[in-house]
Backbone bond lengths (Angstrom), bond angles and torsions (degrees), N, CA, C in turn:
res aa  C-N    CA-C-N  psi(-1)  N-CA   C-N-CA  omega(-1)  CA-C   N-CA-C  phi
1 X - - - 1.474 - - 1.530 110.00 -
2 X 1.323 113.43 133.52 1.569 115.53 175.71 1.751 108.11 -73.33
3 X 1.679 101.84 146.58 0.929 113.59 -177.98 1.436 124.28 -166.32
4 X 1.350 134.40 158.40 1.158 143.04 -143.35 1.633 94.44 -114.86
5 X 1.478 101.63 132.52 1.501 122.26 171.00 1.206 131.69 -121.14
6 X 1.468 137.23 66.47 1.204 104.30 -145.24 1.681 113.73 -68.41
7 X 1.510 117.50 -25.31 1.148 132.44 -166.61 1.512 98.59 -73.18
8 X 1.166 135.60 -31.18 1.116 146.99 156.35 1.785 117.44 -39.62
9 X 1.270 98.92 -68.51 1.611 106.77 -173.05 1.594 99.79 -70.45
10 X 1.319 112.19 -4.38 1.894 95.26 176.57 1.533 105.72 -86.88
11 X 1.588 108.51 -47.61 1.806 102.75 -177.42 1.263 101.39 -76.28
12 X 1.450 162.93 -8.06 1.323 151.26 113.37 1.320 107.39 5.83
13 X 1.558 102.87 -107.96 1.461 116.47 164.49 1.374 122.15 -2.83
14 X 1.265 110.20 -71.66 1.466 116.08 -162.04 1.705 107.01 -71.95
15 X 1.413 94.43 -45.15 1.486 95.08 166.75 1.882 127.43 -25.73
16 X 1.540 79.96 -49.87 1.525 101.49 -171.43 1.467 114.64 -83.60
17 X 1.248 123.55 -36.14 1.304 126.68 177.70 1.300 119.99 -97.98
18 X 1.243 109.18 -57.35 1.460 140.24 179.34 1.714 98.29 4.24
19 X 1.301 111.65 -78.12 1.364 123.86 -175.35 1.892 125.20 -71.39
20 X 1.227 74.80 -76.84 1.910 89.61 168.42 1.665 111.48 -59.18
21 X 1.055 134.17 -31.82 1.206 119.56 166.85 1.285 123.04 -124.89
22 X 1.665 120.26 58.16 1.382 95.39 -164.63 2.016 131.38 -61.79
23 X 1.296 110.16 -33.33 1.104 99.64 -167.03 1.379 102.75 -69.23
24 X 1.588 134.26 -14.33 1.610 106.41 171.80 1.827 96.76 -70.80
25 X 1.410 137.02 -23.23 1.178 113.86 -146.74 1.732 91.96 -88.48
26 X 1.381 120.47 -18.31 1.271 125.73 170.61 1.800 109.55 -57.93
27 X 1.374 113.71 -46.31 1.225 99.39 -175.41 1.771 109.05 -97.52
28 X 1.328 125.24 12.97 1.211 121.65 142.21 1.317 135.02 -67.62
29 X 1.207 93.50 -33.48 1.754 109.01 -178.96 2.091 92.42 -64.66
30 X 0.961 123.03 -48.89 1.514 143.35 -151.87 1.547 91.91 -77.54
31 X 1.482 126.07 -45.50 1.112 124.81 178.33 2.186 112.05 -74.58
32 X 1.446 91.65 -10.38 1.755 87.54 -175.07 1.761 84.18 -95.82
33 X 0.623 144.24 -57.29 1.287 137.76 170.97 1.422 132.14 -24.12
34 X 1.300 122.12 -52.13 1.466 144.33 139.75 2.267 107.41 -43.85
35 X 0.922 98.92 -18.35 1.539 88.18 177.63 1.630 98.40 -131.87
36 X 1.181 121.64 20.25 1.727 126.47 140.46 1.610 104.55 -91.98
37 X 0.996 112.14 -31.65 1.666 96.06 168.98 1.158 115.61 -93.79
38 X 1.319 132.97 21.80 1.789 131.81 159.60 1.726 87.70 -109.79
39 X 1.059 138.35 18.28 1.781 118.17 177.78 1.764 99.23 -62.40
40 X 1.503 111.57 -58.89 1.501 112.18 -171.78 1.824 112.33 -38.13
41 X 1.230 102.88 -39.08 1.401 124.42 -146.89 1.935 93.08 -76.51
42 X 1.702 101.06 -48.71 1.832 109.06 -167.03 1.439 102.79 -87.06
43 X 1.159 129.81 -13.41 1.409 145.56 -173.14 1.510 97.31 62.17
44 X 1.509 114.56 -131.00 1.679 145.49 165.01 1.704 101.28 -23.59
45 X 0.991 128.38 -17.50 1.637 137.96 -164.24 1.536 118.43 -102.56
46 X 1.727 90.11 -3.01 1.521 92.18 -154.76 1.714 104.35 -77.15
47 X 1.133 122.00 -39.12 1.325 119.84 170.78 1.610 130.01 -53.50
48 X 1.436 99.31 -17.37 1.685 109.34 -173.91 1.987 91.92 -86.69
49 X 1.300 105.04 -43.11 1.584 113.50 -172.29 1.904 109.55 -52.98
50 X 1.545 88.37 -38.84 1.742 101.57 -173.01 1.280 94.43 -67.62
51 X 1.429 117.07 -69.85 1.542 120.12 -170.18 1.300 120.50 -34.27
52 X 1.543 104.72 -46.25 1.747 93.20 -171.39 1.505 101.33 -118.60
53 X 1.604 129.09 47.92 1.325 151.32 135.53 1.376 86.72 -80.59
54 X 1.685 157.98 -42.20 1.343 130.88 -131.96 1.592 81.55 -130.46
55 X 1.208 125.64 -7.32 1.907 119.60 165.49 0.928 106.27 -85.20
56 X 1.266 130.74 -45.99 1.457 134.29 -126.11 1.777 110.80 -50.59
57 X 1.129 107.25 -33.22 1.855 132.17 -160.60 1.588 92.20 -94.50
58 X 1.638 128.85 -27.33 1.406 109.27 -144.56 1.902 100.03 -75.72
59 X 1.524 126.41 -8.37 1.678 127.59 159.38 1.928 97.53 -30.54
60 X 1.422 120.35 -48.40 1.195 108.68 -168.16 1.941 126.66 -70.22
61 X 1.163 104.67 -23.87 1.595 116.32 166.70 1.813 105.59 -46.36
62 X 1.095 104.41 117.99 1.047 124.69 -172.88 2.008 110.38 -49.40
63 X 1.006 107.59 -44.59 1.350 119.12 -167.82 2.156 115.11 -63.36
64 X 1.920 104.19 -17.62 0.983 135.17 -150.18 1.995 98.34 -127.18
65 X 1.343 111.61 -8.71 1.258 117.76 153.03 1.411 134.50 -52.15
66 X 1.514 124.69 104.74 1.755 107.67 -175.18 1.759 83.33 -142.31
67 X 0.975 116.61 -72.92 2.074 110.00 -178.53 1.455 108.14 -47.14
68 X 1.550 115.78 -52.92 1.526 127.59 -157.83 1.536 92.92 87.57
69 X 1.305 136.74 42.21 0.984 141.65 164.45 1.921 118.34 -114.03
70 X 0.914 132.96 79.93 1.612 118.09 -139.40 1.513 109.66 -70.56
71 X 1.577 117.73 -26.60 1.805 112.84 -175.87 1.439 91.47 -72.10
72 X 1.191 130.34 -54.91 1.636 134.02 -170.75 1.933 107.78 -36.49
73 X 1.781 87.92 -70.24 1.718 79.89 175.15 1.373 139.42 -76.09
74 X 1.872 117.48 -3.36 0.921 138.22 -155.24 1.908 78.70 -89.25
75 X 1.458 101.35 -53.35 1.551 85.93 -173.17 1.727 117.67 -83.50
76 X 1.145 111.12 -3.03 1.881 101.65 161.33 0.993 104.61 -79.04
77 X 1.203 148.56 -49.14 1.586 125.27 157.64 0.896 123.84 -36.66
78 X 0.802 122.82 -34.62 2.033 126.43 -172.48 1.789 105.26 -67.84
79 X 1.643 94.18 -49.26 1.318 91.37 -173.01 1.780 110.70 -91.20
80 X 1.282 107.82 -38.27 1.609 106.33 -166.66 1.750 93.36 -78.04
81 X 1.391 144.32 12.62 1.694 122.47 -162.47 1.731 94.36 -136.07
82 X 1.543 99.40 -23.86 2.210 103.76 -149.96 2.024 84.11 -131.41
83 X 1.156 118.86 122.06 1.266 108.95 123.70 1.652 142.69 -44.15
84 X 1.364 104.48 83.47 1.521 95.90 -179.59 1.535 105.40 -130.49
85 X 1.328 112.70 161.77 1.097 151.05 166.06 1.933 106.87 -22.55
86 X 1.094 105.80 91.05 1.816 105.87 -168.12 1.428 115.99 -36.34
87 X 1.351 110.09 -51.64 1.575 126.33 163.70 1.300 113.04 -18.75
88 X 1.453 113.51 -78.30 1.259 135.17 -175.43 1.726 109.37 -49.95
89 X 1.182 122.01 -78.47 1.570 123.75 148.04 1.416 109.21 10.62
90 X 1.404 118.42 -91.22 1.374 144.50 -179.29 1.443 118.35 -29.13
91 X 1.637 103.19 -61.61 1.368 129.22 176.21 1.802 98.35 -42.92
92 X 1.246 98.30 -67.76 1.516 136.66 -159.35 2.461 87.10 -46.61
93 X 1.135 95.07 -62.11 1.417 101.18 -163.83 1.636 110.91 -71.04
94 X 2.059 121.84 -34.10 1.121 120.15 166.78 1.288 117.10 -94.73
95 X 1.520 140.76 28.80 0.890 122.91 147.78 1.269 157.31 -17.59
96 X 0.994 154.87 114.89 1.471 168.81 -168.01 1.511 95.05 35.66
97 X 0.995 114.51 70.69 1.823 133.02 178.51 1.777 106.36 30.23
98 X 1.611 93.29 73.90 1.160 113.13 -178.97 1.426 104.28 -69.93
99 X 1.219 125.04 -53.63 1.291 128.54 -179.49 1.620 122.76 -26.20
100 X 1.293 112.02 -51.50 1.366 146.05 -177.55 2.244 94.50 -54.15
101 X 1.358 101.01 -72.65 1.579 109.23 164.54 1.673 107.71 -27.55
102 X 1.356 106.70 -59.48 1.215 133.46 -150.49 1.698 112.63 -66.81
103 X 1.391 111.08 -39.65 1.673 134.07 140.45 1.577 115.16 -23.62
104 X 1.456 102.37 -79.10 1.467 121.75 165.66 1.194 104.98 -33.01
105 X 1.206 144.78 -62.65 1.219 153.39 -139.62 1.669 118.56 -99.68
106 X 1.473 109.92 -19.28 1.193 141.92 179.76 1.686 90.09 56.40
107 X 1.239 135.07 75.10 0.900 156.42 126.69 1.872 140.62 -97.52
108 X 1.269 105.13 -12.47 1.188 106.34 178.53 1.737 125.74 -61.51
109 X 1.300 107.92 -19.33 1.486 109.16 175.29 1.612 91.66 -65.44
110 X 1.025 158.13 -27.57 1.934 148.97 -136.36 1.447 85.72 -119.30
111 X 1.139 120.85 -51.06 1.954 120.84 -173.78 1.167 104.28 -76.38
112 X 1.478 138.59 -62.14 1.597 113.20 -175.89 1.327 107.04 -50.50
113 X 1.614 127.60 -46.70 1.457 139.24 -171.12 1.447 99.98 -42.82
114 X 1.061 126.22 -86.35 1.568 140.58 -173.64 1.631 117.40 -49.12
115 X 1.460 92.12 -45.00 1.723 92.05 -159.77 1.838 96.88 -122.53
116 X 1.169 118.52 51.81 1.503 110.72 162.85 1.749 115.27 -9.44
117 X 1.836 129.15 140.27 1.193 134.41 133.64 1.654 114.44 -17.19
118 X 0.902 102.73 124.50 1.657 100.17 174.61 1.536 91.89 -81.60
119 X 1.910 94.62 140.76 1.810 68.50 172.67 1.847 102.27 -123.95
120 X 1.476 83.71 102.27 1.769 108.95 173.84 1.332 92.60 -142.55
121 X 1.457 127.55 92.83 1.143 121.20 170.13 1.617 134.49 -75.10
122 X 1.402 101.79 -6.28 1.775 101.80 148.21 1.182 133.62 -92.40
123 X 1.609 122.99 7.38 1.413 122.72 -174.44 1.869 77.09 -112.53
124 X 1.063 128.11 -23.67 1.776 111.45 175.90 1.604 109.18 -85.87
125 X 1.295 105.75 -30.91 1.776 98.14 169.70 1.513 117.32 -63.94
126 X 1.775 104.26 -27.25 2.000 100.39 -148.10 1.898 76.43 -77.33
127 X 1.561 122.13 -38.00 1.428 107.96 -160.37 1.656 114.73 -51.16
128 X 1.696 102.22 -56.55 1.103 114.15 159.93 1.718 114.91 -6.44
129 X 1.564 110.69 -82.57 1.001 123.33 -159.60 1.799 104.61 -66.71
130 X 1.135 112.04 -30.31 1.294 105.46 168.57 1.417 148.58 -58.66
131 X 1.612 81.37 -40.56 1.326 95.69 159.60 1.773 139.96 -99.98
132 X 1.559 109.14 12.62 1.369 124.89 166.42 1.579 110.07 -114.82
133 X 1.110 111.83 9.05 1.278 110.78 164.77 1.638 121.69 -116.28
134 X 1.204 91.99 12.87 2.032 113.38 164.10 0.978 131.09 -124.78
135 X 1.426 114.68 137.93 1.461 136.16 -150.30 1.973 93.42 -74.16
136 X 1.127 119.28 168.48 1.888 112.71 171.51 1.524 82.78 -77.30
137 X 1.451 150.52 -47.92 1.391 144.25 -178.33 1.038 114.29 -28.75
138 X 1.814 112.20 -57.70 1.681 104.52 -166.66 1.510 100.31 157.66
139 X 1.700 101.03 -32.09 1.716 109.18 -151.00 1.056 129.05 -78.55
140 X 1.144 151.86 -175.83 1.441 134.08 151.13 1.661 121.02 -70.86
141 X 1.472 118.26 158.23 1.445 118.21 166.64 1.128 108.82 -160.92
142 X 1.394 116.68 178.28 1.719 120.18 175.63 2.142 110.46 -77.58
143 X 0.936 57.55 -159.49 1.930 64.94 -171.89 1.681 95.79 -104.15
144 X 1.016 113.97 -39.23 1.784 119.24 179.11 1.408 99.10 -43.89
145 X 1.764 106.55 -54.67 1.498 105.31 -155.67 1.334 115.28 -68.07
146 X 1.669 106.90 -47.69 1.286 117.16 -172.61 1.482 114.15 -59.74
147 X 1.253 120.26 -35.01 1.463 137.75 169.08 1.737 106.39 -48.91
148 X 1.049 99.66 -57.12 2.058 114.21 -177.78 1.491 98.18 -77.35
149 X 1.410 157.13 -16.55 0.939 162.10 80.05 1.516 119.25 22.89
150 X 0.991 109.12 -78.45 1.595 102.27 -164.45 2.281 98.45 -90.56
151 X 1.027 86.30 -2.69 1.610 87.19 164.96 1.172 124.75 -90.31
152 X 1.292 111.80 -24.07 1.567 116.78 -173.65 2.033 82.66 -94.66
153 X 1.000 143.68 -49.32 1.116 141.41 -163.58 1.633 106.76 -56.45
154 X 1.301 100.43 -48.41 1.589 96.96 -174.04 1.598 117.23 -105.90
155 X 1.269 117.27 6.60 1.364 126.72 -164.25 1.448 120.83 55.31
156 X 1.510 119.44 142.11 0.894 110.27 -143.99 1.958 105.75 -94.12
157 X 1.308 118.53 -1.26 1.524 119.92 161.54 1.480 110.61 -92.78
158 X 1.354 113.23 29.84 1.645 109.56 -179.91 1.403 96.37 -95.73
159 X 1.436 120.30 156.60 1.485 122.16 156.52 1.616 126.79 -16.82
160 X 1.492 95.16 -53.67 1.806 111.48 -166.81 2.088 82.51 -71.44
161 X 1.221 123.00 -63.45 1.117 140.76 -148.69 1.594 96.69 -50.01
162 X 1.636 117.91 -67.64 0.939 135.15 162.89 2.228 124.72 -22.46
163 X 1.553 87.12 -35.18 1.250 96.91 -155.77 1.652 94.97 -86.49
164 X 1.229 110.85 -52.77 1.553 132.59 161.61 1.677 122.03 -33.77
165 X 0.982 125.96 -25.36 1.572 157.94 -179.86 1.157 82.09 -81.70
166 X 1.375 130.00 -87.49 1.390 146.97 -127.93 1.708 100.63 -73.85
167 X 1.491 104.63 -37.32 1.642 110.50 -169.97 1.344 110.96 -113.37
168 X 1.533 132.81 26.81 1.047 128.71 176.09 1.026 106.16 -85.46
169 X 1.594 142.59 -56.39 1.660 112.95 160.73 1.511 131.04 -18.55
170 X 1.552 111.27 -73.79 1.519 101.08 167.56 1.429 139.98 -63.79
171 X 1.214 102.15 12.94 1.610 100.07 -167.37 2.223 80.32 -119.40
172 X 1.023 101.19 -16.92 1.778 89.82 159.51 0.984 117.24 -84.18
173 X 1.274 129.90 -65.56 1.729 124.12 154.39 1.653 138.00 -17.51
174 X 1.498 85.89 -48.95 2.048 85.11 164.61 1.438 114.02 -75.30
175 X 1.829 127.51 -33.22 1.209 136.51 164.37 1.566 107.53 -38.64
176 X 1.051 115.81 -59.93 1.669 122.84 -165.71 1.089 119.55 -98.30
177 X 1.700 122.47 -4.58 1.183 113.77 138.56 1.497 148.22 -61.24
178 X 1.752 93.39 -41.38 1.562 92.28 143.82 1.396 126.32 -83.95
179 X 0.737 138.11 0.04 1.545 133.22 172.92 1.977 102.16 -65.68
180 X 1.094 107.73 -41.77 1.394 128.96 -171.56 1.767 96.47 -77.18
181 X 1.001 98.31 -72.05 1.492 74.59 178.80 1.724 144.77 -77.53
182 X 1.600 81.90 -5.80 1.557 95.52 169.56 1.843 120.03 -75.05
183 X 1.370 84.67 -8.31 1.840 87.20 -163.58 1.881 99.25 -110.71
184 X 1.808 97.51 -1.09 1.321 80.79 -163.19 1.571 149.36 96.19
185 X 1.364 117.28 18.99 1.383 112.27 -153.87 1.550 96.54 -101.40
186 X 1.506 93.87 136.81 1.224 109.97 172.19 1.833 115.33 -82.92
187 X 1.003 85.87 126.66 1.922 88.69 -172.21 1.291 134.38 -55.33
188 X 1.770 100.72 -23.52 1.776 126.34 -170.38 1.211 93.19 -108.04
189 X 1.863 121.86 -28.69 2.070 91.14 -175.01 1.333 84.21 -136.53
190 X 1.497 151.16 22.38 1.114 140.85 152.20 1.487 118.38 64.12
191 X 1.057 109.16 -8.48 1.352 120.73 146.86 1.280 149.05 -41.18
192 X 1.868 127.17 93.15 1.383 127.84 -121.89 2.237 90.60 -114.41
193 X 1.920 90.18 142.39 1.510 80.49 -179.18 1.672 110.55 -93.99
194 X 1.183 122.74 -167.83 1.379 121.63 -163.16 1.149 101.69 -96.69
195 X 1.703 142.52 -0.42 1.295 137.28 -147.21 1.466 110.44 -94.60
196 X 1.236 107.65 26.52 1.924 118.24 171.45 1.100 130.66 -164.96
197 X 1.137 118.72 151.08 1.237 134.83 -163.44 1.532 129.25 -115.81
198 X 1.764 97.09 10.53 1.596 144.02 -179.25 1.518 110.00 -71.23
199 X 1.110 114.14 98.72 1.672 110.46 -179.79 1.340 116.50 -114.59
């Protein structure tokens, strides 16, 4: 039976990154952190959100390389090596509008195929937000930066660069969807409650 670990998906992870890559495993750790402070927010979900906040990157471990696509292979491992939790998988492979990358890449016929949209559209927004609101360090940041960030990192006619262009509308929209619902906003008086600490 599939199932969710979170304690599991951390020595995974680390396994995989830990060494050979630390600064992604630094800003994985930074991105599970950012989705311990959406638990209130996903309720019952919150362990699937953690789990594949702390996979999401592991496509990049060298050993787990087959497209050069990292959500793609990160989640055939997930599914063809680990019994896990389908959810998680899913999460794990459309990440931060992987699909969109995935175009670029002329891979998207194999990722919608395999790894359907989960359709929980706040456990695919909160990842989103988790992971554009972290530094590759670990830290927190805005979405501007990290956005101006990974453009200047990869240039902006590169594949990644290209792809980033293409999904910065939606990847603001999933940002401020949770922002909105993490803070509470009432729609008629806009009036925000105190129950986060989600910016």
């Amino acid at each position: 039976m599939a199932t969710v670990d979170r304690e599991w998906a951390y020595t995974l992870a680390g396994e995989l990154l830990e060494e050979s890559l630390p600064r992604r495993w630094a800003h994985t750790q930074g991105v599970a952190v950012r989705a311990q402070m959406l638990a209130p927010l996903v309720g019952s979900s919150a362990e699937i959100l953690e789990s594949a906040a702390v996979l999401h990157d592991i496509g990049y471990a060298s050993a787990l390389v087959d497209t050069g696509f990292h959500p793609l292979d990160g989640a055939r491992y997930l599914r063809d090596v680990h019994v896990l939790d389908e959810r998680v998988v899913r999460l794990v492979a459309n990440h931060t509008y992987a699909l969109l990358e995935a175009e670029e890449r002329r891979l998207q016929e194999e990722l919608a195929a395999e790894f359907p949209l989960l359709d929980d559209p706040l456990l695919v927004d909160a990842l989103v937000y988790c992971d554009m609101t972290t530094t590759p360090d670990g830290g927190r940041t805005t979405l501007q930066e990290r956005l101006d960030e990974i453009l200047g990192r990869y240039g902006e006619d590169s594949v990644v660069g290209r792809f980033i262009r293409r999904a910065t509308p939606c990847i603001h929209a999933s940002v401020d969807r949770v922002r909105a619902a993490a803070a509470g906003v009432d729609g008629r008086t806009g009036r925000r409650s105190r129950r986060s600490g989600v910016w």
